[in-house]
N, C-alpha and C positions, 0 to 999 in steps of 0.2 A: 346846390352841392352839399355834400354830407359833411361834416365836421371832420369826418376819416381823412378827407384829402388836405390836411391841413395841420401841419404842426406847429406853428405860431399864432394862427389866426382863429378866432371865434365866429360861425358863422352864423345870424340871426334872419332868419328868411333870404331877404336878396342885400343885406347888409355884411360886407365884412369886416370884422377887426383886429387890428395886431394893438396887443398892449403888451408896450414891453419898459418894465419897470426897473432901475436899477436894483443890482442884487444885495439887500443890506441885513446884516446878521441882526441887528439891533434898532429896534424903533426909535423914532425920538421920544414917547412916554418910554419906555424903557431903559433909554441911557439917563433921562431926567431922576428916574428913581436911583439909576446906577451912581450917579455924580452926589444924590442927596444923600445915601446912606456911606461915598467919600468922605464928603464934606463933612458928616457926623465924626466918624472915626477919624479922620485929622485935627479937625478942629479938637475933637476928646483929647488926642493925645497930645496937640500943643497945650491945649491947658493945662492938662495934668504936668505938665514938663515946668508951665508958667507957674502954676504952684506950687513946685520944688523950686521954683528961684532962679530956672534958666529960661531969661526971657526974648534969648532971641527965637528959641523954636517957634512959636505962635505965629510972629511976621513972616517966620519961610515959608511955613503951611499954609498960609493965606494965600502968597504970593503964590504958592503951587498951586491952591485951586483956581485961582484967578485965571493961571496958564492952561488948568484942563477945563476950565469953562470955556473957554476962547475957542478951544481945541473941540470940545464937545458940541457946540453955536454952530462952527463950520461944519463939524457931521452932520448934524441936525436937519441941516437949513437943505445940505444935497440928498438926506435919504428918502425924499418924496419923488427925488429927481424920475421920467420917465417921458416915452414917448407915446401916442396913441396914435395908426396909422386906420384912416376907416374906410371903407370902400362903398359906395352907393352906383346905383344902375348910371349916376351922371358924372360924381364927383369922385375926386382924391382927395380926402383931407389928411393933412398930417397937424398932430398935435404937439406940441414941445416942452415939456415943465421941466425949467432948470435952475435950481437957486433961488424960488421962488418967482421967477419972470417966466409968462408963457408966452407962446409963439404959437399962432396958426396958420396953416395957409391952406388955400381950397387950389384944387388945379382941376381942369375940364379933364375927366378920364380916361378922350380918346384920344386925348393927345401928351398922356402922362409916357415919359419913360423911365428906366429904374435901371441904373448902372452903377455898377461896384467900381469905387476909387480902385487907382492903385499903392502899392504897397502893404504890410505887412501888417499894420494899425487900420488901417485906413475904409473909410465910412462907407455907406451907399447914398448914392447921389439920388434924388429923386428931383427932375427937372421940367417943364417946359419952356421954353420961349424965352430964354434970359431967367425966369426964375424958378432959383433949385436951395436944395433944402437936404443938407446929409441927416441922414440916418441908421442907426444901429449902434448909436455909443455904447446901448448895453446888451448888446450881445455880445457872446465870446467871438475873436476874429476868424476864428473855422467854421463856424454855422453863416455868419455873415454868406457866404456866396447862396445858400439854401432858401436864406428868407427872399432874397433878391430873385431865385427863382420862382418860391411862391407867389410874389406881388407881383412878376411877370405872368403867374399862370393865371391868377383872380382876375387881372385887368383885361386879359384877353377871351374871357372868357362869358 
């Protein structure tokens, strides 16, 4: 099948695959410089401040970095977050990277189904036989019914 039928997925001979990553403005090497040249210019300006003789400023600005490191650690740790759905002539696998913990699971193809939760958030179920596995946390919730048709049209196909 052509890659044209296919607006989520990458097709490599009889292989296919959806990768879908969460959406993040900012890398983790990029918020790391972002926070290091913070830290420079807080820390400058608490000193300067502790130099003129007011020495509480230094411990606030610490304590602020302290709170946007903590802040920054938890961006960090979810912007690799992502799923990877792969399709082969036998299997379904789904991949899960979240918070640094991944998750995989292999399902037999011909007995995969792919059904959209309901409500307004709410996931795509991918199941067989007692075990299932949502997916699309990072799609937007209006494309979700699209991609559930796409994985329905690859698998049947």
């Amino acid at each position: 099948m052509a890659n044209s039928n296919y607006r989520f997925a990458t097709v490599n001979g009889e292989h296919i695959q959806w990768f879908l990553p969460r959406n993040c403005s900012i890398s983790p090497k990029q918020l790391g410089l972002l926070y290091a040249s913070l830290c420079c210019v807080s820390l400058g300006i608490g000193l300067a401040f502790y130099v003129q003789g007011v020495g509480l400023v230094l411990p606030f600005a610490m304590v602020e970095l302290l709170a946007v490191g903590v802040a920054f650690v938890v961006y960090a740790r979810h912007a690799t977050d992502m799923e990877r759905i792969q399709l082969s002539s036998a299997h379904l696998v789904v991949e899960i990277e979240e918070g640094g913990k991944s998750e995989c699971i292999q399902f037999p193809r011909e007995w995969v189904q792919v059904e959209p939760r309901v409500g307004a958030k709410a996931l795509i179920a991918v199941y067989v036989k007692g075990k299932t596995v949502d997916i699309g946390r990072h799609v937007r919730p209006e494309l979700r019914p699209a991609l559930v048709q796409e994985i329905r049209r690859a698998l049947r196909a």
